[in-house]
TIGU-959978 format. One line per field, with one value per residue: residue number from 1; chain; x, y, z of N, C-alpha, C in turn. Coordinates in steps of 0.1 Angstrom, whole numbers, plus 5000, padded with zeros to 4 digits. Atoms other than C-alpha are relative to their C-alpha. Last residue first. Example, Ala and Ser with C-alpha at 12.3 -4.5 7.8 and 13.67 -1.06 7.14 Angstrom:
k c(2, 1)
c c(A, A)
n.east c(4991, 5009)
n.north c(4989, 4988)
n.up c(5000, 5000)
ca.east c(5137, 5123)
ca.north c(4989, 4955)
ca.up c(5071, 5078)
c.east c(4992, 5009)
c.north c(5011, 5012)
c.up c(5008, 5000)
This chain:
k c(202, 201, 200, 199, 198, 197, 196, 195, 194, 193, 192, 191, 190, 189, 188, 187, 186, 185, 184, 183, 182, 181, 180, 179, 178, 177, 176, 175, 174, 173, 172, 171, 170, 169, 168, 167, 166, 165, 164, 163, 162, 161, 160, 159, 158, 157, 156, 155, 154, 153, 152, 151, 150, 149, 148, 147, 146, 145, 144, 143, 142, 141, 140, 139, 138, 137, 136, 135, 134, 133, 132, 131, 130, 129, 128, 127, 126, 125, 124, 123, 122, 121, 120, 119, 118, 117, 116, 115, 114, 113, 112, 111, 110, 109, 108, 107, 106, 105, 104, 103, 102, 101, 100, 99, 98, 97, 96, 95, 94, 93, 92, 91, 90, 89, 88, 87, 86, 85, 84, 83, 82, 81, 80, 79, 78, 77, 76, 75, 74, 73, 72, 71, 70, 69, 68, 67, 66, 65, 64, 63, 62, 61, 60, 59, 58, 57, 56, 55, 54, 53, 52, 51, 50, 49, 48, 47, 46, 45, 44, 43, 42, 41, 40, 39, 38, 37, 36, 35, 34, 33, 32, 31, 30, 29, 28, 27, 26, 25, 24, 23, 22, 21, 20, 19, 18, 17, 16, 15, 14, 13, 12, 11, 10, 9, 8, 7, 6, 5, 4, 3, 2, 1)
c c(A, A, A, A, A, A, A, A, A, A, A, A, A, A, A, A, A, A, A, A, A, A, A, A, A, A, A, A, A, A, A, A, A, A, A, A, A, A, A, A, A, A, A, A, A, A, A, A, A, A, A, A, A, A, A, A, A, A, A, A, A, A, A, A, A, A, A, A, A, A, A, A, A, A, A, A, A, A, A, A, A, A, A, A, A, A, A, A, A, A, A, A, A, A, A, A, A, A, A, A, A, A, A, A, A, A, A, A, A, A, A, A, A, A, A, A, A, A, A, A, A, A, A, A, A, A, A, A, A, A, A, A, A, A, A, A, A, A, A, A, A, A, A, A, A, A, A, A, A, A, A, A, A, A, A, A, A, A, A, A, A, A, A, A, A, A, A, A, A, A, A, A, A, A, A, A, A, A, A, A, A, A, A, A, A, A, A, A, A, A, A, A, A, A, A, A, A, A, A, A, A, A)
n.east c(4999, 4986, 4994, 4989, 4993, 4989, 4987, 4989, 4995, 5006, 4996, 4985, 5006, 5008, 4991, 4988, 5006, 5011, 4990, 4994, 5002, 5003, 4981, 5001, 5010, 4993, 4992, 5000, 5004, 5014, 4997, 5011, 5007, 5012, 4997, 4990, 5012, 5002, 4991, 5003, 5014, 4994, 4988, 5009, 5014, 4989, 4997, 5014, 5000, 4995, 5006, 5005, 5009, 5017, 5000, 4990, 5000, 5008, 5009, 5000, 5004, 4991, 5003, 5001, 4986, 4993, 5007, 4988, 4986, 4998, 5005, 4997, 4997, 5007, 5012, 4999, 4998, 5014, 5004, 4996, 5001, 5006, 5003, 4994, 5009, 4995, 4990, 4991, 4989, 4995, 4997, 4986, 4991, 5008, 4994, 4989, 4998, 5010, 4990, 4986, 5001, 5003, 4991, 4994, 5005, 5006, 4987, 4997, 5010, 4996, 4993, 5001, 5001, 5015, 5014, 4991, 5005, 4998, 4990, 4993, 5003, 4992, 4996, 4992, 5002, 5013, 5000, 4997, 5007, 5010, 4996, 4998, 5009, 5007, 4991, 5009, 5019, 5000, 4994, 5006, 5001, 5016, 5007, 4993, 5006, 5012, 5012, 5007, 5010, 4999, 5008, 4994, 4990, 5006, 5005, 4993, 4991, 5003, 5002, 4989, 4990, 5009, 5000, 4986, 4998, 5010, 4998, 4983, 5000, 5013, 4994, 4987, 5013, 5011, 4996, 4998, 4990, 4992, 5004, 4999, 4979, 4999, 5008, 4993, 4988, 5000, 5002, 4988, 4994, 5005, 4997, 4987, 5001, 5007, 4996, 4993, 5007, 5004, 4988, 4996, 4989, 4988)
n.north c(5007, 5000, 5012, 5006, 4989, 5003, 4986, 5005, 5004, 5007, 5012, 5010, 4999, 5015, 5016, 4999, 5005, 5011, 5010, 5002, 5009, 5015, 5005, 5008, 5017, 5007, 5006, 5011, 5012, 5001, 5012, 5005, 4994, 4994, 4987, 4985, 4997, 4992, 4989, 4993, 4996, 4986, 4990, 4988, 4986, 4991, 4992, 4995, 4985, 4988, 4997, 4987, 4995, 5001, 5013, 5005, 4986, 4999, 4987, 4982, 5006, 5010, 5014, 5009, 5001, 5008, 5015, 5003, 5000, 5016, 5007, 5004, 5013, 5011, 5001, 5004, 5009, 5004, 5005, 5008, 5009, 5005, 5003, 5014, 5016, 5004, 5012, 4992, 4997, 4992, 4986, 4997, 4995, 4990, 4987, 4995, 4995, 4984, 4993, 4993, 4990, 4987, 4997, 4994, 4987, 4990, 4997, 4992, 4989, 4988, 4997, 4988, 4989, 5002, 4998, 4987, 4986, 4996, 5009, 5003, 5009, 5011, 5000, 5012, 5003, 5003, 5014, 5007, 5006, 5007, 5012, 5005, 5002, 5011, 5010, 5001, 5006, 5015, 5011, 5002, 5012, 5002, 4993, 4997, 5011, 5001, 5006, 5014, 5004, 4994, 4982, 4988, 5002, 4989, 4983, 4996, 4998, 4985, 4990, 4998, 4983, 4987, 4997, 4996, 4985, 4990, 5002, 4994, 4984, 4996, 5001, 4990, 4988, 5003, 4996, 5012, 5001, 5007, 5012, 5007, 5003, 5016, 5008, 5004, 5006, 5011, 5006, 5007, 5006, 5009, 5003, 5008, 5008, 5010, 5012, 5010, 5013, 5008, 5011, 5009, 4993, 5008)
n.up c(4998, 5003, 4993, 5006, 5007, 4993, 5005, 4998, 5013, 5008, 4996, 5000, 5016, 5003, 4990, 5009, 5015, 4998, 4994, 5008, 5009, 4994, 4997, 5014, 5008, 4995, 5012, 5014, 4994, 4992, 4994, 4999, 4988, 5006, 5006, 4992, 5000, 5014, 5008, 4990, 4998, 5014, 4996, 4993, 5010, 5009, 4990, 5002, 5008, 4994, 4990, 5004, 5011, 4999, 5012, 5002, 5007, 5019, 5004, 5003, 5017, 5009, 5001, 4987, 4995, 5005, 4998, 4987, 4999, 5001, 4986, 4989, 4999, 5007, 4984, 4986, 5003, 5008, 4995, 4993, 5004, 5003, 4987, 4998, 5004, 5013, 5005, 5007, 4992, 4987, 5003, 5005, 4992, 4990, 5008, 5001, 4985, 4998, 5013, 4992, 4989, 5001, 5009, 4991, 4991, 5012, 4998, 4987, 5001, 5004, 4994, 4988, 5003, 4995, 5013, 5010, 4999, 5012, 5002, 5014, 5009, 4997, 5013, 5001, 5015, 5000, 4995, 5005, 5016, 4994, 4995, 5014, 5006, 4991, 5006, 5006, 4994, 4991, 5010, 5013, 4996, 5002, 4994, 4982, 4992, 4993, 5004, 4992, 4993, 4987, 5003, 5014, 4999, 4991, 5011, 5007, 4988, 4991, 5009, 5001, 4997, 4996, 5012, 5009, 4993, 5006, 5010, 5004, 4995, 5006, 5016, 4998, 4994, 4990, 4989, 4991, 4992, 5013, 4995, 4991, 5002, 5008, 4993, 4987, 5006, 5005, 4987, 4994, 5011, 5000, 4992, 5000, 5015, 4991, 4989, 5005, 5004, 4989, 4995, 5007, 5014, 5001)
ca.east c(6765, 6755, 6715, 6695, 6663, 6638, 6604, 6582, 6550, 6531, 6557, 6559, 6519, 6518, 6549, 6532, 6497, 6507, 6529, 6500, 6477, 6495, 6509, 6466, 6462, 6493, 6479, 6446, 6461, 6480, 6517, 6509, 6535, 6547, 6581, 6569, 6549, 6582, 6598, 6569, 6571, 6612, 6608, 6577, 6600, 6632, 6605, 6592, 6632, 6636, 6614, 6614, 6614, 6635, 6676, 6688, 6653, 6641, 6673, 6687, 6674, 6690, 6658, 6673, 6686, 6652, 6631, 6665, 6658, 6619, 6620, 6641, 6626, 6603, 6617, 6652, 6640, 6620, 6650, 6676, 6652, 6652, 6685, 6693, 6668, 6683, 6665, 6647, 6632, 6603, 6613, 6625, 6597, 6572, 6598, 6596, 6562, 6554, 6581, 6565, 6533, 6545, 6564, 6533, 6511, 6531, 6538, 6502, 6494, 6523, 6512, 6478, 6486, 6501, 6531, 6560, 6535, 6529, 6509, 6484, 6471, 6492, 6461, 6440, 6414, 6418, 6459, 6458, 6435, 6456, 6488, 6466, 6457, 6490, 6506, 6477, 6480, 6519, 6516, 6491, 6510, 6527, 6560, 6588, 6567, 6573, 6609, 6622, 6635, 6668, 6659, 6681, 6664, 6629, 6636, 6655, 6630, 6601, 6615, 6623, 6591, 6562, 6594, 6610, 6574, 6564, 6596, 6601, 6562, 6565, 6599, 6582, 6551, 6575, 6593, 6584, 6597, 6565, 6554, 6575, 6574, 6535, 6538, 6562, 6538, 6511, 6528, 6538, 6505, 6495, 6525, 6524, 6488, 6494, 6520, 6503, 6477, 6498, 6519, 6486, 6478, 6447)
ca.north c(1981, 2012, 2017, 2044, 2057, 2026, 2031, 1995, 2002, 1999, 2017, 2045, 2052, 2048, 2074, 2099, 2097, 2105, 2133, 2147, 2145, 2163, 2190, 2193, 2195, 2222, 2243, 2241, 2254, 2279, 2286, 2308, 2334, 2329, 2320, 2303, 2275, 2272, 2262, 2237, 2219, 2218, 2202, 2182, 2170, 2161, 2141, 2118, 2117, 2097, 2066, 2064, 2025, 2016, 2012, 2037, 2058, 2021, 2023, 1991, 1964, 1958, 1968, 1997, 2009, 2004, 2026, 2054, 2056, 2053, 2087, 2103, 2098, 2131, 2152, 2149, 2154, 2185, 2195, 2191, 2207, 2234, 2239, 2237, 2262, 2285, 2284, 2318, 2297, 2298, 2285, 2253, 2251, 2245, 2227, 2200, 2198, 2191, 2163, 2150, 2149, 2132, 2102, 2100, 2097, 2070, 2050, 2044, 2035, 2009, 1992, 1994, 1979, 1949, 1940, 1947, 1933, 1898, 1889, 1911, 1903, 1930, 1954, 1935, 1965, 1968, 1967, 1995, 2012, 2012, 2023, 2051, 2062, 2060, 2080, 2109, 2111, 2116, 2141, 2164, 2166, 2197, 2209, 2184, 2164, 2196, 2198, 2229, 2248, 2255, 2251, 2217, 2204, 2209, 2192, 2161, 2157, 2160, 2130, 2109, 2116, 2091, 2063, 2068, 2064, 2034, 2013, 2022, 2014, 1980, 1968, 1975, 1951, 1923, 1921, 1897, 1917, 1917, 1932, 1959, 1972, 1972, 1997, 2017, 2019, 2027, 2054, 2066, 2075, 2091, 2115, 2124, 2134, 2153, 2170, 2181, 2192, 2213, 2227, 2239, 2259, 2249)
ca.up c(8357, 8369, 8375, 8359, 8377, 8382, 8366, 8377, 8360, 8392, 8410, 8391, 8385, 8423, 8428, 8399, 8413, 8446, 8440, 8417, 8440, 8468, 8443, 8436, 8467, 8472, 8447, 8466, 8502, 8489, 8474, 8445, 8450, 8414, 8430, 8459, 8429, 8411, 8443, 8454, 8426, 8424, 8461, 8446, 8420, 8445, 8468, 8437, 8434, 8467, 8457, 8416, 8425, 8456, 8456, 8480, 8489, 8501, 8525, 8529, 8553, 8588, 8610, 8628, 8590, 8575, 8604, 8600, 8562, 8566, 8593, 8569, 8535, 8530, 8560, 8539, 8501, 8509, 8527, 8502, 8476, 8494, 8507, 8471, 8461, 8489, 8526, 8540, 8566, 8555, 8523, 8541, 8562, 8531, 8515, 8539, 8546, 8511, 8509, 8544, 8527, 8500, 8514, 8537, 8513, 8493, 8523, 8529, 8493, 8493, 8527, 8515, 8480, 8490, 8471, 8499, 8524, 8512, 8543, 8558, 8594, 8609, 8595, 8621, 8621, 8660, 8656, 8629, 8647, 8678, 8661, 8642, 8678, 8696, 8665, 8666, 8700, 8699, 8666, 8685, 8721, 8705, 8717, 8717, 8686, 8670, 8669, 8680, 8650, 8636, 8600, 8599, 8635, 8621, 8586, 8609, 8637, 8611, 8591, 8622, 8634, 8615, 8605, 8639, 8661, 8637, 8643, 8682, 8685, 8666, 8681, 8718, 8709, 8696, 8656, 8632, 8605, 8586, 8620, 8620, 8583, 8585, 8620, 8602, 8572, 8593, 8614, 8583, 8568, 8602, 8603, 8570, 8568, 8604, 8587, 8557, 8576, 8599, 8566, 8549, 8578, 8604)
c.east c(5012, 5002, 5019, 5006, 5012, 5006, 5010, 5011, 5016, 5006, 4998, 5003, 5017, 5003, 4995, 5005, 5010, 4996, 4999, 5008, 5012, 4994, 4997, 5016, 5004, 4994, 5007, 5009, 4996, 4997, 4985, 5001, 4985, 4988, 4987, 4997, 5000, 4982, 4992, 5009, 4996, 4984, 4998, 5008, 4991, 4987, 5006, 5004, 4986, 4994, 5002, 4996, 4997, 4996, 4988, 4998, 5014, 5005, 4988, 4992, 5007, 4997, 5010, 4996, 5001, 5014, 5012, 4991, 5003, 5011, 5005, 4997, 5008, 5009, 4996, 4988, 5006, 5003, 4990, 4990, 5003, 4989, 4987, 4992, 5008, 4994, 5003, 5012, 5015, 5006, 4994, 4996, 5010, 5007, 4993, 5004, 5013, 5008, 4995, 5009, 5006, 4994, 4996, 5013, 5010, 5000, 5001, 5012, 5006, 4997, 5009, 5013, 5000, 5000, 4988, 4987, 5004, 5006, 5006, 5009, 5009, 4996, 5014, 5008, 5005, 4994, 4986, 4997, 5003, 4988, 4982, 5007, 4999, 4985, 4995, 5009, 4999, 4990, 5002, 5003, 4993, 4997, 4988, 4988, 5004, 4992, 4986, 4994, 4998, 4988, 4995, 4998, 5011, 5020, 5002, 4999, 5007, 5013, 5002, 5005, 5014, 5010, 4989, 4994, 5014, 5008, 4991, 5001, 5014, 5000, 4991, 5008, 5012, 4996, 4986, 5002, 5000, 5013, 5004, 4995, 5001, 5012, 4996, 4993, 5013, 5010, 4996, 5003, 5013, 5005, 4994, 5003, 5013, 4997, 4995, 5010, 5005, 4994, 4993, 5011, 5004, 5007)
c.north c(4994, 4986, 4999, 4994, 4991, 5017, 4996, 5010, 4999, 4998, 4990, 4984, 4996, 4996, 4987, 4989, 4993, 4992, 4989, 4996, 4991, 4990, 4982, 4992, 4997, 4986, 4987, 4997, 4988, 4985, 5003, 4984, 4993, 5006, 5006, 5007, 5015, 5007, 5005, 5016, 5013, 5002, 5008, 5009, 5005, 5005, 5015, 5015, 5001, 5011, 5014, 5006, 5015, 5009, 5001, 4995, 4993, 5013, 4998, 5005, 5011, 5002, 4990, 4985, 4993, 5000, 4986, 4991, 4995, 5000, 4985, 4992, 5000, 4983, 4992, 4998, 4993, 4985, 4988, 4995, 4989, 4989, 4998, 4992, 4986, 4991, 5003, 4991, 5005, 5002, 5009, 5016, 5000, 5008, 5015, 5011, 5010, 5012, 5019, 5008, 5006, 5010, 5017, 5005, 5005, 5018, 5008, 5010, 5011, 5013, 5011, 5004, 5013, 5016, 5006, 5001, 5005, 5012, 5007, 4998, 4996, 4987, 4988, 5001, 4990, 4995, 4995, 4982, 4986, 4999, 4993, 4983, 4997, 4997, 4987, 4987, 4992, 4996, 4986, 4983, 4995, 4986, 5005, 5013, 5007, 4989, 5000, 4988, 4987, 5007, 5003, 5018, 5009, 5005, 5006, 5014, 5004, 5006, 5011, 5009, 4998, 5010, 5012, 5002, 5006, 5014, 5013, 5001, 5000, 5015, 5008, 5007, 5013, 5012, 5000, 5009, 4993, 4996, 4989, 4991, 4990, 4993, 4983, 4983, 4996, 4990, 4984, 4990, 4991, 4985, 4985, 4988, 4990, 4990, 4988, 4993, 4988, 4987, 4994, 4989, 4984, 5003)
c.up c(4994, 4998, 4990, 5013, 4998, 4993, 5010, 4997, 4998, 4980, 4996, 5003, 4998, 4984, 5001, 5007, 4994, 4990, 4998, 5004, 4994, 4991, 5005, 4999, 4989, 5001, 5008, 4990, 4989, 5001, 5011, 5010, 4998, 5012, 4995, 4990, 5012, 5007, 4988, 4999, 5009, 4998, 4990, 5005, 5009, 4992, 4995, 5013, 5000, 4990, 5003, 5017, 5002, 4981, 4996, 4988, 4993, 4991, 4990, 4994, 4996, 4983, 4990, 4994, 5014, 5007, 4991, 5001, 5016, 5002, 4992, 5012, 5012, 5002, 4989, 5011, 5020, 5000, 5002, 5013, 5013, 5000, 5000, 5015, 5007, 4995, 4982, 4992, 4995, 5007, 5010, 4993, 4994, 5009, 5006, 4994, 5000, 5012, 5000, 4991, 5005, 5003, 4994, 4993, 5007, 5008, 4991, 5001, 5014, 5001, 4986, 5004, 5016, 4995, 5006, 4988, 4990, 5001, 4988, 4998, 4986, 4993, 5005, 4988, 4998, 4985, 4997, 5009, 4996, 4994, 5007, 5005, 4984, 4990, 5007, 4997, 4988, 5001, 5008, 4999, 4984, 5004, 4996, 5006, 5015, 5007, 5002, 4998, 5012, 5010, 5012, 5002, 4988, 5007, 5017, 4990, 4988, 5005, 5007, 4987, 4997, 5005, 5002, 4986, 4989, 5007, 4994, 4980, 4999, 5004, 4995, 4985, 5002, 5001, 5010, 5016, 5012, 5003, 4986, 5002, 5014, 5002, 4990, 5008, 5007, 4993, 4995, 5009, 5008, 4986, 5002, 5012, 4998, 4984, 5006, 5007, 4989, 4992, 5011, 5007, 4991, 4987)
């Protein structure tokens, strides 16, 4: 299995959660829930794959549909819906985290295989990383967490310029990209809990 598969399926699961908190904190019914998770887990993907004139991979692996029914049917059997509070709770941050930087991964990944400029890059890195929430928050009315949210989008923009510096030295493997994955991870908990904001206009 290639770095980019496992940082897909990493994302995909992650998301599905965090979709699946979002919808029920929202109230929404059994339909709402699967439309909320399936967009925040593939609306990323669909968008990097799309750009870098690829087939999606949801259109031609059953993988990412199994692994979205089966995280949704967890979540229900574990009674993560239960939890109240969500924006504070740690699972629903933790979740959204991962996937944030999985999909960031992902994105750069197929971006310099696909012969992409740093811009194009970065752009994607930061596109398969907040596209799925972006279109989940926009069906549900809220705006964007990447809009206003704590250090959300640019944790995406530094693995982008991570992943670029790590190309050029020709050390893009499976453990620099753990450690990438930590450190994304680290950096966007270690933001949120001490509240970083990027400048504000006022």
């Amino acid at each position: 299995m290639t770095a980019l598969e496992i940082a897909d399926i990493i994302g995909i699961i992650s998301f599905t959660i965090s979709g699946f908190l979002i919808a029920v904190h929202m109230k929404m019914d059994i339909l709402g829930i699967f439309i909320s998770s399936f967009l925040t887990a593939f609306g990323g993907g669909m968008v990097r794959d799309v750009i870098a004139n690829q087939t999606p991979y949801i259109f031609t692996n059953n993988l990412p549909i199994i692994l979205v029914i089966s995280t949704l049917i967890f979540s229900i059997v574990f009674k993560l819906h239960k939890i109240t509070d969500l924006e504070g709770k740690t699972a629903f941050v933790v979740t959204d985290t991962i996937g944030l930087v999985s999909f960031a991964i992902s994105g750069a990944i197929i971006a310099i295989n696909a012969d992409f400029n740093f811009i194009g890059i970065i752009l994607l890195s930061l596109l398969t990383a907040i596209g799925g929430g972006t279109l989940r928050d926009i069906i549900i009315n809220r705006i964007p967490a990447v809009l206003m949210s704590d250090f959300y989008g640019a944790i995406a923009i530094i693995i982008g310029f991570i992943i670029i510096a790590l190309d050029y030295f020709g050390q893009v493997n499976k453990i620099t990209l753990l450690i990438t994955f930590a450190f994304g991870i680290a950096l966007r908990l270690f933001a949120y809990y001490k509240k970083w904001h990027l400048p504000t206009l006022s």
